[in-house]
N, C-alpha and C positions, 0 to 999 in steps of 0.2 A: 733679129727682133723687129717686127712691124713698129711700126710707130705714126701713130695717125696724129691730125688736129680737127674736130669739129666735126665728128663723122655724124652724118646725118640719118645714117639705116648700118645695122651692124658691118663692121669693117669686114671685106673676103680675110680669110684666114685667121677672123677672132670671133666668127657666130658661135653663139652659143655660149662665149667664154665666162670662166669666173673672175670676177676682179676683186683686187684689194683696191680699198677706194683709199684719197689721202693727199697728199700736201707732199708728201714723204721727202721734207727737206733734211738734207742729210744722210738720208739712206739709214741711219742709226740700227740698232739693234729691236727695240721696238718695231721699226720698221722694216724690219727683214724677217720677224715673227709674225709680224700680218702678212707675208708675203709669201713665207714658208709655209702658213696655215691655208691661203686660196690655193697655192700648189697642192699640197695632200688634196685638198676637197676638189682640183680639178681631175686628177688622176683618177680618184673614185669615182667622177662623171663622166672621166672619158670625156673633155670638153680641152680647152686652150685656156690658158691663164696668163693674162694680162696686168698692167696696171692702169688704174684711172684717178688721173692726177689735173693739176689747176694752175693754168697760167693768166696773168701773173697771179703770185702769190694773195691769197683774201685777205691778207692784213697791209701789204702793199695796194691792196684795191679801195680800201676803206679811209686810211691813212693816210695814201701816198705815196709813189714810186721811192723805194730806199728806205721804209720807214721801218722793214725789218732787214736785220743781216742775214743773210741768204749763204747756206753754210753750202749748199751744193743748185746756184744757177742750172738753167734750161739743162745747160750743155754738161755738167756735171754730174744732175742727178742722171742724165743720159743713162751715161756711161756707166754707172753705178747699178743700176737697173739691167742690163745689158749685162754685166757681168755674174745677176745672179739665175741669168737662166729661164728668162721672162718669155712669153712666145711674142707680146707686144706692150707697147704702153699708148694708149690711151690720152689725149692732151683735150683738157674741155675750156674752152676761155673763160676767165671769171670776168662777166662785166655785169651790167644792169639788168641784162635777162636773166640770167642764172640766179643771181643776188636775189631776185626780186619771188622768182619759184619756191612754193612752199616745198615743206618736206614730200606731202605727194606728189605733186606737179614732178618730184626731181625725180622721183623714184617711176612714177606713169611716162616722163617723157626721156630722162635721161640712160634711165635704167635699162627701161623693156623697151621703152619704141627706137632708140639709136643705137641700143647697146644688145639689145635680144639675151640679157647676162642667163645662166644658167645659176649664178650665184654669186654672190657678194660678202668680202669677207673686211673688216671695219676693228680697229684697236677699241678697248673699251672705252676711251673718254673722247671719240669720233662725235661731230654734230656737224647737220648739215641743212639745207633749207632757210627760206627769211628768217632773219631774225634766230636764225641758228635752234629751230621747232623739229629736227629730226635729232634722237639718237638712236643708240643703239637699240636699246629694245622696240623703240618705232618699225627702224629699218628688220628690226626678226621679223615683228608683226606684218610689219607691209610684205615681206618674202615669202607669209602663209599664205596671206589673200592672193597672191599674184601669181604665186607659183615655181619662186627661187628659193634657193636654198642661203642659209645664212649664217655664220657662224664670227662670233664676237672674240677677240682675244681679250688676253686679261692681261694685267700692267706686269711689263717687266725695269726687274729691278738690275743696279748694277753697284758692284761691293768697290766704292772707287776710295782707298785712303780708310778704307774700315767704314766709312756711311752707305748704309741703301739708303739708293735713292729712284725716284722711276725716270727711266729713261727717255728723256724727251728732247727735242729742239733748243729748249733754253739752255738747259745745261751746257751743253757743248757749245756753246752761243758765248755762252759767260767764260771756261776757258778758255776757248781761242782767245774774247777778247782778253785775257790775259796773259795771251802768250803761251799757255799752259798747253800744249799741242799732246801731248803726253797723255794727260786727262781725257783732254777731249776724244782723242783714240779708244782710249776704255770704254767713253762712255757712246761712243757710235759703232764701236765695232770695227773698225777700221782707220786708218791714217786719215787727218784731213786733206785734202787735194784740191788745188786749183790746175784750170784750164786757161790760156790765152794764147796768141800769136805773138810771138818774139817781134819787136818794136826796135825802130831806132832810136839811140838815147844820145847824150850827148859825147859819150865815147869815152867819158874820163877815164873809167877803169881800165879802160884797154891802154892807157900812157902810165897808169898806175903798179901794171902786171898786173890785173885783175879782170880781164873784159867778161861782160855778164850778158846772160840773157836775159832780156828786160821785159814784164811783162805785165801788161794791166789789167788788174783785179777787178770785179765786178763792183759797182759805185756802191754797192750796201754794206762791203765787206769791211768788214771793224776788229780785224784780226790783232793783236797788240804789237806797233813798232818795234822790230828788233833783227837780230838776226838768228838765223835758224839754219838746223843741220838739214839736208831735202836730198831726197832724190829725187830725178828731172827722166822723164820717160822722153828721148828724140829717136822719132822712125823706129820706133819698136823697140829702139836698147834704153836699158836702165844704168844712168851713173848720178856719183855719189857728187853732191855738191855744199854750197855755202850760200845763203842765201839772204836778202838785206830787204823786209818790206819799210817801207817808210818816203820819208821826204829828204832824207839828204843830208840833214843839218853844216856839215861840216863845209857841202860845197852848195848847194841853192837852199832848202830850209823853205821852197816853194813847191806851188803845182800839185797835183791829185798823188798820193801815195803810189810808188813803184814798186814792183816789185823784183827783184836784179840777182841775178843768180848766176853765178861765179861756177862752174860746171868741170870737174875732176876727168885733169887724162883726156882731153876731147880735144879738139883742133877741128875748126869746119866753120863754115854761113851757117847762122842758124835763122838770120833772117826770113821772115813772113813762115817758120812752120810754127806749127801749132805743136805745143808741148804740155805737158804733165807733170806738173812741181806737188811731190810727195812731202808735208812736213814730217820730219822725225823726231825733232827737239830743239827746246830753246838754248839756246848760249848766251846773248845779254841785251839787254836794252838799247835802244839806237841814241848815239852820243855827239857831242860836237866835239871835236878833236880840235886842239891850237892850232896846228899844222897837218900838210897835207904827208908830212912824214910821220907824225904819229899817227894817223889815219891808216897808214900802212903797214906799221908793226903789229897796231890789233886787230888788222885786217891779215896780216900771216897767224897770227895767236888762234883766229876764228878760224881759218883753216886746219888748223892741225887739231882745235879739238871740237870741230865736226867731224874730222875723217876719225876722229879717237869712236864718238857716236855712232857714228855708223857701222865702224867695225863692232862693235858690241851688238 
């Protein structure tokens, strides 16, 4: 997959292309239906199909770095993207120029003169330009005058616990932060997943029988303390683990949330790789234990019934 930032005149190997334009944090199922619909409409053009997306996030740009939880950072929505088949994606920075572009300016400069799109495909409740003065039916209309082709999707819903509801960013925003990793699956279409580099920590688990792979999460992420059944993707292979985000209570109860994962059947350095922590399911709240002995007994209790988890 190409993946450009900032391209100034249509990127080699994406002229012509059609894009789903978008934010597309999380990758969600709404968001694989706009992206499912520019594919069809590329095919029928005979064109490439990309995506064009915004860093940082517009509500991180308006608010302030961290001000929303960011369910799939740079590097996650990446990959997310990448695996559904993209020919490229598209990265525009959001700063004071862009912000400042009405709805035509975005559509005369970003669209046709840097992007050359053949077509643009946009969820139904998409707005975009100062002051948020494009929607959708703008963007159809601006597509006659200009000469792209446009196509709007409509709200998808998802039957989570017996409620429709439409599928968006918050939602799964408000599970995770609950811990509810289960939900928020349903309602993105897929497992949550974080990405980082294995960190040194302060080693206790490894004198614990427990050594973990320790890994820090993006500063927006507002996931619920606890512990969670994951599987951990290293160099390619997938195993089943235990997994502890938080701050520790029992042994420091300081410093920025970790995230520490206890990794099944494995022996190795796992230091400085980069890995892939799959949540599957919650198992309990993060607690303070009296002693570093009881720490350990419901730290065996958590292994056995993650790996119960998993096997299901």
């Amino acid at each position: 997959m190409i993946l450009v930032h900032d391209p100034l005149a249509p990127p080699p190997g994406l002229e012509g292309a059609v894009v789903a334009i978008g934010n597309f944090d999380g990758v969600h199922r709404g968001h694989a239906a706009v992206i499912a619909c520019a594919e069809k409409l590329a095919r029928k053009l005979g064109k490439p199909c990309a995506v064009l997306t915004f860093e940082p996030h517009p509500v991180d740009y308006f608010a302030g770095a961290g001000s929303v939880f960011r369910l799939t950072p740079e590097a996650e929505r990446a990959r997310c993207l990448a695996r559904l088949g993209l020919d490229g994606t598209v990265v525009i920075t959001f700063n004071a120029e862009l912000a400042g572009l009405t709805a035509e300016d975005f559509v005369s400069e970003i669209l046709i003169k840097r992007l050359g799109v053949s077509g643009a495909v946009v969820g139904y409740d998409f707005h975009f330009g100062k002051n948020r003065g494009g929607s959708p039916a703008f963007l159809a209309e601006a597509g006659a005058r200009h000469g792209f082709a446009v196509e709007i999707v409509p709200k998808v819903v998802a039957d989570v616990d017996g409620e429709a509801e439409a599928v968006h960013s918050n939602a799964a925003r408000k599970a995770l932060e609950e811990g509810d990793v289960s939900r928020a699956a349903k309602l993105m279409g897929h497992s949550w997943f974080a990405v980082g580099e294995v960190i040194h920590g302060e080693k206790l688990g490894r004198t614990l029988g427990f050594p973990t792979a320790n890994v820090r999460l993006d500063p927006s992420c507002r996931l619920r303390h606890g512990i969670y059944a994951v599987r951990i993707a290293i160099d390619g292979v997938t195993h089943g683990g235990v997994a502890c985000f938080g701050r520790r209570p029992t042994v420091t109860d300081a410093g920025a949330p970790l995230l520490e994962t206890f990794v099944f059947d494995f022996a190795g350095d796992l230091y400085g790789k980069t890995v892939e922590v799959t949540f599957v399911g919650w198992i309990r709240g993060e607690e303070k234990f009296e002693s570093l002995d009881a720490l350990v007994a419901e730290m065996n209790r958590d292994k056995d019934k993650a790996r119960a988890m998993l096997a299901r």
